[in-house]
N, C-alpha and C positions, 0 to 999 in steps of 0.2 A: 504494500500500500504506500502509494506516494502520499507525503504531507507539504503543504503550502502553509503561507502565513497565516493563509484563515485559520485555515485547518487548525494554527498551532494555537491560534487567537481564540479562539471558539472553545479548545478545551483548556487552554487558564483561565478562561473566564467561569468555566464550570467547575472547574478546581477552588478558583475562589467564592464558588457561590456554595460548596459544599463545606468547606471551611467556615463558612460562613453559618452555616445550618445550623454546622456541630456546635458552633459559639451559641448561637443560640438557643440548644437543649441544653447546654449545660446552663448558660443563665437560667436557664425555668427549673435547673434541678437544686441548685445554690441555696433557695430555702430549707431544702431537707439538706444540705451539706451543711448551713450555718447549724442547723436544727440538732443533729448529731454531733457536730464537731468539737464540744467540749464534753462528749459523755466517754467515762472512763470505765472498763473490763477489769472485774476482779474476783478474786474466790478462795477457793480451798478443797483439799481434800483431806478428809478425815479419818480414818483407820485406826482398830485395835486389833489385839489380844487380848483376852481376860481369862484369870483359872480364880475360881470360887472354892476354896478347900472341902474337903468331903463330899459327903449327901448334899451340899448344898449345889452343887454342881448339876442335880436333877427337880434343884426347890424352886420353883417360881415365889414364892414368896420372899423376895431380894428388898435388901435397901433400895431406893430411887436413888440409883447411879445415873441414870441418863437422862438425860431434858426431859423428854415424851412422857420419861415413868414408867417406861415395857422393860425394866432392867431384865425380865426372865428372857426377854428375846437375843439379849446378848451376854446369857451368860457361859462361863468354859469353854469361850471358842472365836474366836475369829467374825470382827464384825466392820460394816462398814456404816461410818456414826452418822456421814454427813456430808453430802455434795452442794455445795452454795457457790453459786455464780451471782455475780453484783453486776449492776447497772446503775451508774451515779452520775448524773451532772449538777455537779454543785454549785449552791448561790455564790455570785460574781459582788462584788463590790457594788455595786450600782442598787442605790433606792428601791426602785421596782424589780427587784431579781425575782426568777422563777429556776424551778427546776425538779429534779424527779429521784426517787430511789428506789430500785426494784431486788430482793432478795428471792432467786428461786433458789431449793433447797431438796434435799431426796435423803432418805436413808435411815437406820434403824430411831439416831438420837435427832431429828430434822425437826425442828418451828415449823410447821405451817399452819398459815388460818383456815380460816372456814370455807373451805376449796378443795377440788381436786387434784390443784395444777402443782402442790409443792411451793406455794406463795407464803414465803416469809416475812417481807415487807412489800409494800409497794403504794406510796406515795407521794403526792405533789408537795413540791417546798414554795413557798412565796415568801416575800418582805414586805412590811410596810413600814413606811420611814416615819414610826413616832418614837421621838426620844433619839437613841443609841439604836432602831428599828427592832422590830419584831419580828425572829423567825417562826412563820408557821410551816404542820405538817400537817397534811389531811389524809385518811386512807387507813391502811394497814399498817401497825409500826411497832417497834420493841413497846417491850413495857420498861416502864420510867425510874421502876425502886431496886433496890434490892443492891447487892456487892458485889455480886456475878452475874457477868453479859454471857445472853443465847450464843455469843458467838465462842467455841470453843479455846480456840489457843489464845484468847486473851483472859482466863482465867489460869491461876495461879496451877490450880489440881486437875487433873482429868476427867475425876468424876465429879456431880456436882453436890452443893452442899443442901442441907432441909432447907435452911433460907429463901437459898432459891426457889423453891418448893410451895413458898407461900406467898410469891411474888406474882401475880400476871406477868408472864412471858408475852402478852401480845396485846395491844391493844386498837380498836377499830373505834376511830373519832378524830376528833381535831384538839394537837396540840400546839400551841404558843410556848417558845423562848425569847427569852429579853435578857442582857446583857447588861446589866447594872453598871458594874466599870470591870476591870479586870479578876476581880476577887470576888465574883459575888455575882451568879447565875440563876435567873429565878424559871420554873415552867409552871404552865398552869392547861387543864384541856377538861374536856367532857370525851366518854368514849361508849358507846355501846355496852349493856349490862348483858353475860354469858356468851362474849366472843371473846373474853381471855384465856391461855392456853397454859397456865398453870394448874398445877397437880391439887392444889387449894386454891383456887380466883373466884372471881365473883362468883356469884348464884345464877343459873337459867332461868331460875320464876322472875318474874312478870319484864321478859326481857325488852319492852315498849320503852321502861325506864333507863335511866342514864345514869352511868355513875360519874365524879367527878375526880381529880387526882391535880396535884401539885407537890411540886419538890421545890429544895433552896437547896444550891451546891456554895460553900466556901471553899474558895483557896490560898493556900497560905503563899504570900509575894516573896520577891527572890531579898528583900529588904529583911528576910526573916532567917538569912543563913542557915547552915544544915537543915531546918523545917521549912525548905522554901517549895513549894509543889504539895505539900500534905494536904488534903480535903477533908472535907467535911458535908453529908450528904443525910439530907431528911426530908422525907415524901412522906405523903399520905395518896387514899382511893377511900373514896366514901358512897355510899349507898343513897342516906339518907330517909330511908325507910325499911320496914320490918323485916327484912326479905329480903336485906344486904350482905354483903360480905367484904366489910371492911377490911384496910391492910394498912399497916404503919410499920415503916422500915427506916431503923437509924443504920447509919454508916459510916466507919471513917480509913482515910490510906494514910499513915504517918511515917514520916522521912525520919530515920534517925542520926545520931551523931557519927556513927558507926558504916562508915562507905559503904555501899553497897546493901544496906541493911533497911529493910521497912516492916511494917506491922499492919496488919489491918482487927479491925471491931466492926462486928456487924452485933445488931438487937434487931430481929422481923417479928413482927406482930402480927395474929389475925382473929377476928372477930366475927362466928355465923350468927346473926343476930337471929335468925329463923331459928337453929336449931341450940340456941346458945351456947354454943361450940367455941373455944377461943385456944389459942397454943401463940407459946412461945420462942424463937429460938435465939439462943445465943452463942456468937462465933468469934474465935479469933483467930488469927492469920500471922503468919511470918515467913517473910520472904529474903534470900542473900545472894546478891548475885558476884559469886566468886568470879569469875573472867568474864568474858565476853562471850560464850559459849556454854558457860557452865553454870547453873543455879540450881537453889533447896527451898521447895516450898512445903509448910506443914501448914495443917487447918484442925480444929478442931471445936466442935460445937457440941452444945448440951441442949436436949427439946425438955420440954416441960408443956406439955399438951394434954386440952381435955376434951375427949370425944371425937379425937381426930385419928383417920388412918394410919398415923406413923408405924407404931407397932403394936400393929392389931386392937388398937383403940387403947391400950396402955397408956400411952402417952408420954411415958419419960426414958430416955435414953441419950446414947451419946455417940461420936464418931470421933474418929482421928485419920486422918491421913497424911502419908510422907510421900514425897513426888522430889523425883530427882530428872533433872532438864540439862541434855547437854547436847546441841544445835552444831554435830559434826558436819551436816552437807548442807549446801544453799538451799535458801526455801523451806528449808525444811524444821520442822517444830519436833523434838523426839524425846521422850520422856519415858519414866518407869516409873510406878505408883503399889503403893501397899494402903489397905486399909481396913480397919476394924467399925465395925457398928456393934452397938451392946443395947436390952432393949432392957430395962431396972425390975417390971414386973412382967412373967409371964415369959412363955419359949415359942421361936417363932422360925428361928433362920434353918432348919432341914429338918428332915422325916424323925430323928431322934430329937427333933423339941430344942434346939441346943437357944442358950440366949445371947451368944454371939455370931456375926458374921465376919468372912477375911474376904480378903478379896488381892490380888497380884494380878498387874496390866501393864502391857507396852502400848504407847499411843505416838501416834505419826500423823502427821499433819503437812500438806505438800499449801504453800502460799501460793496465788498467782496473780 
């Protein structure tokens, strides 16, 4: 085929007008590029081990080791706790900020709400610029109290504590945070009454009503040497009617003189005002992080509960557990844990009645 000037004129000009085209779908695609272009990919994987000593190794009636409370599903064997993928674009600087947070989740120890999809969180964030502004969340979202987060490798121990236990793990409503100054965080929300995903949380009767919930977090300033970063953290959830299930949780993280060395206090309270049911627990915490790779954390707490499932409606007993943390490969969270539960009245942990339980676990944790 011969080519002439036309010829060659006629396809630059169709070269530039397809050039031209492609400019143009990509401008019309640019709102969903702006739209996605600061949401950030993140997650974890979760994996154990666990050996439950004796008969208790065929007991389903276990301590609540794991979020859910199905400790029998993962005992004397090999489990997978929790698959969480994140989706987060978070508020910008700017007065009218918006943005989103989605936790999907799978697995024996998995948060999810009231769904099928494995939906841990999933929420709109907005600001309004009064004062220092105010961040809200509306949707699905952790719950607000307690000394241990849903999320695993940011708690000291592997398994979790009763505390936790009495805390809403989830909550479906709108919460507000305000920024007081740097030392001094206050929240405040209304959520849904039986969409919370704790093992004691609210009540499912008359679930029309609402409960309400607020915390105050202190922080101790860097103006406070060795105690500069120690908190201080007290929520409440209230009912306000007969048919509630109130919670009050103190909390504190304290820095000490001693490098590497912190302390934690937990007090969780719950109140079934239905069935006049109320338990108490109390925890304390100590954590040493010997290198950069290597830490010891121990926990131990006392329940003092009346009418409550702990053990077996007993109601008093105790836990201890020792967890040792040493983060040889990237990414990776790896840990070994030992621990004991004892229940004061009454035999509960295997087919021979015994009134203690052990428990030995490796836990692995891949970040991404």
């Amino acid at each position: 085929m011969k080519f002439n000037k036309w010829t060659l004129g006629l396809a630059a000009l169709g070269a530039v007008s397809l050039a031209s085209a492609a400019r143009a779908d990509e401008t019309k695609l640019s709102p969903l590029n702006t739209a996605v272009s600061n949401t950030t990919i993140s997650g974890y994987v979760d994996v154990a081990a666990q050996w439950n000593a004796g008969d208790q190794s065929y007991w389903s009636n276990l301590p609540l080791y794991a979020p859910s409370g199905h400790s029998g599903s993962v005992r004397d064997g090999f489990s997978l706790n929790a698959v969480d993928v994140t989706l987060d674009k978070s508020l910008d600087e700017s007065p009218w900020a918006s943005g989103y947070h989605i936790d999907l989740n799978a697995g024996s120890g998995a948060i999810n709400s009231d769904s099928s999809f494995g939906i841990r969180q999933a929420y709109v964030t907005m600001r309004t610029p009064v004062g220092n502004g105010i961040d809200w969340k509306m949707g699905v979202m952790d719950g607000v109290t307690g000394y241990e987060s849903n999320t695993g490798y940011l708690n000291p121990n592997y398994t979790r504590s009763y505390g936790y236990a009495l805390n809403p793990a989830t909550l479906v409503g709108l919460l507000g945070s305000y920024k007081v100054c740097n030392e001094v965080t206050v929240q405040a929300g209304i959520a849904n009454r039986g969409m919370s995903l704790s093992n004691y949380g609210q009540s499912s009767y008359h679930i029309e009503s609402k409960d309400f919930f607020a915390t105050v977090a202190l922080t101790a300033p860097d103006s406070w040497g060795w105690a500069k970063g120690s908190a201080l953290n007290v929520g409440t959830i209230q009912g306000f009617d007969n048919r509630a299930v109130n919670n009050y949780s103190i909390n504190a993280s304290l820095a000490t003189p001693i490098t590497g060395l912190k302390v934690g206090l937990s007090y969780d309270i719950i109140q079934s005002l239905r069935y006049s049911a109320d338990g108490n627990v109390y925890g304390v915490y100590a954590s040493y992080q010997a290198t950069d790779k290597l830490a010891f954390h121990v926990r131990g707490e006392y329940v003092d509960a009346t009418d409550l499932d702990f053990f077996s409606g007993n109601g008093k007993g105790e836990e201890v557990t020792a967890t040792i943390e040493y983060n040889l490969w990237a990414n990776v969270v790896s840990r070994a844990e030992v621990r004991w539960d004892h229940t004061e009245i009454g035999t509960q942990y295997s087919r021979n009645d015994t009134e203690s339980a052990y428990l030995a676990a490796v836990n692995l944790i891949y970040k991404f």
